[in-house]
C-alpha positions as CSV (number, residue, x, y, z in Angstrom):
1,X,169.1,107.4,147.2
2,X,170.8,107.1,151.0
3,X,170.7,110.6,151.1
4,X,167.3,110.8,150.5
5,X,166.3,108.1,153.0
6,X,168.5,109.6,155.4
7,X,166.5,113.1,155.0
8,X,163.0,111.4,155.2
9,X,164.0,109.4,158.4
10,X,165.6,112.4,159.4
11,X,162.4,114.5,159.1
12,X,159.9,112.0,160.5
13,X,162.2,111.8,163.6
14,X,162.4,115.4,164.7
15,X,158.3,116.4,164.1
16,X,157.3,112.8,166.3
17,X,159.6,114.1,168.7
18,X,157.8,117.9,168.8
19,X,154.8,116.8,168.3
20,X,154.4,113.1,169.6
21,X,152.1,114.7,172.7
22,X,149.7,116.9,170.1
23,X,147.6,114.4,168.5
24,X,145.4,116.1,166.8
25,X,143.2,114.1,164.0
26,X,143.1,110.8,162.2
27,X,142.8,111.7,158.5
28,X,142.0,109.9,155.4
29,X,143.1,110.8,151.7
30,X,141.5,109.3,148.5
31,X,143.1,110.8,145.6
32,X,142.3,110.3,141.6
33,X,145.1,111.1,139.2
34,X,146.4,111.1,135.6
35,X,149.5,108.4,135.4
36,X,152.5,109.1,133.5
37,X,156.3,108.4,133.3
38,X,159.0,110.6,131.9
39,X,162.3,109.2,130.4
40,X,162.7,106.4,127.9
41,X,159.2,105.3,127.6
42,X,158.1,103.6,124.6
43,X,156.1,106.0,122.3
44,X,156.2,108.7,124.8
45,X,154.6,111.4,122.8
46,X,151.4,109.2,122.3
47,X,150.5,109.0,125.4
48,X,147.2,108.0,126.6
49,X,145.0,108.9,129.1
50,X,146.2,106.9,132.2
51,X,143.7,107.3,135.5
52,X,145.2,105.6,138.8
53,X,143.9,105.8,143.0
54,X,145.5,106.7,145.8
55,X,144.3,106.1,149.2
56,X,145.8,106.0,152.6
57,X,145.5,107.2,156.1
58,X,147.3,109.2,158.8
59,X,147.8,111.0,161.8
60,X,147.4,115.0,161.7
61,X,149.5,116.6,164.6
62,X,149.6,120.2,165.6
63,X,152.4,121.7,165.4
64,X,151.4,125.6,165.6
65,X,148.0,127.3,164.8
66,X,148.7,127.1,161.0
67,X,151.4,124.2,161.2
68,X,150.9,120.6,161.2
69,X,152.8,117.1,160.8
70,X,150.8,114.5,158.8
71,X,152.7,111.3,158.6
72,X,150.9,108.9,156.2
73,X,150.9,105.1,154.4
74,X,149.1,104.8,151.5
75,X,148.5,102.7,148.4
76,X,149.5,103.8,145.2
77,X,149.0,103.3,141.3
78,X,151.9,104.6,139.1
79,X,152.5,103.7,135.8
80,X,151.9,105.0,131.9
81,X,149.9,104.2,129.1
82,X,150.7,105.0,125.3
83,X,149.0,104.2,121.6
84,X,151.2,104.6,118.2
85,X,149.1,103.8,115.2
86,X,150.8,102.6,112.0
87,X,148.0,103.0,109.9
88,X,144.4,104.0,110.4
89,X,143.4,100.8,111.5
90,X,147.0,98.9,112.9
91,X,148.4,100.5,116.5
92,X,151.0,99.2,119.1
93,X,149.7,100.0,122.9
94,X,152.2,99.9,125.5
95,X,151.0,99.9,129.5
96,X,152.9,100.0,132.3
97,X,150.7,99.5,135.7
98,X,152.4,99.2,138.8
99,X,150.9,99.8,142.8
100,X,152.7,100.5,145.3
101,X,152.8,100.9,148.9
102,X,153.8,104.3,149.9
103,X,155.1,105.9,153.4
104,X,155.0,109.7,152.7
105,X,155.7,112.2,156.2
106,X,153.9,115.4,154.7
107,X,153.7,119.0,156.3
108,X,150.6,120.8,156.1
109,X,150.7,125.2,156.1
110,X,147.3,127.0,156.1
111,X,147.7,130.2,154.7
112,X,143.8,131.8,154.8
113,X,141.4,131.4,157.2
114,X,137.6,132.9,157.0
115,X,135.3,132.5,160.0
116,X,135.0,130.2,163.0
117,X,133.9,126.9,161.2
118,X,138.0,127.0,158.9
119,X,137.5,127.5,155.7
120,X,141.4,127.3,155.4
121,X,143.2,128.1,152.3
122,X,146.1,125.4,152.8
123,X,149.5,123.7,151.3
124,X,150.9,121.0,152.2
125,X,153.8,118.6,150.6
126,X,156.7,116.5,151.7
127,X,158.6,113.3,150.6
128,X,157.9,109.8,150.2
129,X,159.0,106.3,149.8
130,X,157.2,103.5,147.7
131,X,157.7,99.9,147.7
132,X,156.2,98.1,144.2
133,X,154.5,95.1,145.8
134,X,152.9,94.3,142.4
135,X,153.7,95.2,138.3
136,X,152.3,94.6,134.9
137,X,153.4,95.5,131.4
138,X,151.4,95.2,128.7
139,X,151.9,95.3,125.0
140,X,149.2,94.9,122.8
141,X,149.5,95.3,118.3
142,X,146.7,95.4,115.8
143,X,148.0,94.2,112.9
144,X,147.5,92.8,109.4
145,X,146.0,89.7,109.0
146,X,148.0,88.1,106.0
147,X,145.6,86.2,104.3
148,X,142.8,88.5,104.9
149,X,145.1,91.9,104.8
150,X,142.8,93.2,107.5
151,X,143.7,94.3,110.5
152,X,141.6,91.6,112.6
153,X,144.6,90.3,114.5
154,X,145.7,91.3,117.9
155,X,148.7,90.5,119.9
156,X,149.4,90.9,123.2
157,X,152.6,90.5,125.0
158,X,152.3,90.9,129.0
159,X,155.2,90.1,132.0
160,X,155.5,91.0,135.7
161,X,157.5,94.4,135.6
162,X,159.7,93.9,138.7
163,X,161.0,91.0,137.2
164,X,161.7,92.4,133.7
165,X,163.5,96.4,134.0
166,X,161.8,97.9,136.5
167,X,163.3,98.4,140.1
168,X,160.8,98.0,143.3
169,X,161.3,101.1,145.3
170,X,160.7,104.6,144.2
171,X,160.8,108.0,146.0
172,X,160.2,111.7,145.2
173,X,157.9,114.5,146.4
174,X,154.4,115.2,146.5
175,X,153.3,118.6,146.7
176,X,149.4,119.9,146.9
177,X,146.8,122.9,147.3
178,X,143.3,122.3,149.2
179,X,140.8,124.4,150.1
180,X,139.1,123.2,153.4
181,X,134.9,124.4,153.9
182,X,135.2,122.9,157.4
183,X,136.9,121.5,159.7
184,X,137.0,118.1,158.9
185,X,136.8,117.7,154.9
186,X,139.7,119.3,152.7
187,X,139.6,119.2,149.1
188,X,142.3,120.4,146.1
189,X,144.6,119.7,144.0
190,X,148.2,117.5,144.1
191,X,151.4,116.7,141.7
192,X,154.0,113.7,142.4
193,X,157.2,113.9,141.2
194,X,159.4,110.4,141.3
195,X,163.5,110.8,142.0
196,X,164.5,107.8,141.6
197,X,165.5,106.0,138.2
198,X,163.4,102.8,137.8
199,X,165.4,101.6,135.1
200,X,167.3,98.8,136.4
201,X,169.9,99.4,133.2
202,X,172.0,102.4,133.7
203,X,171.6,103.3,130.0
204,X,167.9,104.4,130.5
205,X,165.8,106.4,132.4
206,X,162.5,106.1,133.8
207,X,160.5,108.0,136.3
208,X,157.4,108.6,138.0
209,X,155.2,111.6,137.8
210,X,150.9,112.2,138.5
211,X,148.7,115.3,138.7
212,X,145.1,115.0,140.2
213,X,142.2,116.0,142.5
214,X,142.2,114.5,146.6
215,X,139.7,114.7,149.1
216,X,141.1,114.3,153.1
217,X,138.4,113.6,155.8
218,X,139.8,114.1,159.4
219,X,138.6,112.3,162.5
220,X,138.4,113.7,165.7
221,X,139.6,111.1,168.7
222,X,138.9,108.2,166.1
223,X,141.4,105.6,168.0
């Protein structure tokens, strides 16, 4: 985990120092993914579809013509969602939500560009560090009702996260593709990968990982 720190700080401290005089833009990402974990979740293999937000802003600077430095704070959902049925009509659903507040120094590469107006093929990734300001998990069983036998009886077990197995900071990468029509809007496609073992028991692991769609509007001279 130092090491990792280390290299982020590391990273953020040489492109400000290249690039601290070539402000360029202010930019904003909003981002719509599909939440999982990997590790010892519960019921893994049933898992649910699991939509989360991300949205943050930052500071695009130029580095070269294709090369740029795009330090960013953002907050972000993480979590995983699962249903196991028993029977046709008796299920246990697990759900872990947690948000986060996330500093992530990115680099963006633009590898096409068609005309005068952009229309810039581009990649762009780098890591980032997350601090779990709030968590909730949530488990929720349809069972049998025993002097009915239906299953019209629901039960529903729910604690703060941080305070029951889960640690507060994460890290990993995040890694995307966007296609930019002009010179301000960029749209595509990104994937997070957590690092760092949430489990705060050394016996079991539990990470972070999301796939979605992003859209990043950049501001000319906005501040």
């Amino acid at each position: 985990m130092r090491s990792f720190l280390l290299f982020t700080v590391i990273v953020v401290i040489s492109f400000c120092s290249n690039a601290q005089f070539h402000k360029e833009k202010v930019l904003f990402r909003l981002g719509v993914r599909q939440l999982g974990m990997t590790g010892d979740v519960p019921f893994k293999d049933d898992a649910s579809l699991n939509i989360g937000v991300d949205a943050g802003v930052g500071i695009s600077y130029k580095i070269t013509s294709k090369l740029k430095f795009q330090p960013e704070i953002h907050y972000s959902q993480r979590g995983f969602r699962s249903k196991h049925n028993y029977t046709d009509s008796t299920y246990i659903e697990n759900t872990i939500s947690l948000h986060y507040v996330d500093f992530s120094p990115n680099l963006s590469f633009n590898l096409l560009k068609k005309g005068l107006r952009g229309d810039w093929l581009n990649i762009w990734g780098g890591p980032y560090v997350g601090y779990g300001f709030a968590g909730n998990t949530t488990v929720s069983e349809k069972v049998l009702n025993d002097r009915t036998n239906k299953a019209d009886t629901t039960l529903t077990r729910s604690v703060n996260s941080f305070s029951n197995g889960v640690k507060r900071l994460d890290y990993g990468v995040n890694v995307g593709v966007g296609f930019k029509p002009n010179q301000f809007v960029t749209i595509g496609a990104t994937y997070s990968l957590g690092l760092n073992n949430l489990s705060d028991d050394n016996k079991y692991t539990l990470y972070n990982h999301s796939f979605g769609l992003f859209l990043t509007v950049l501001f000319d001279d906005l501040f």
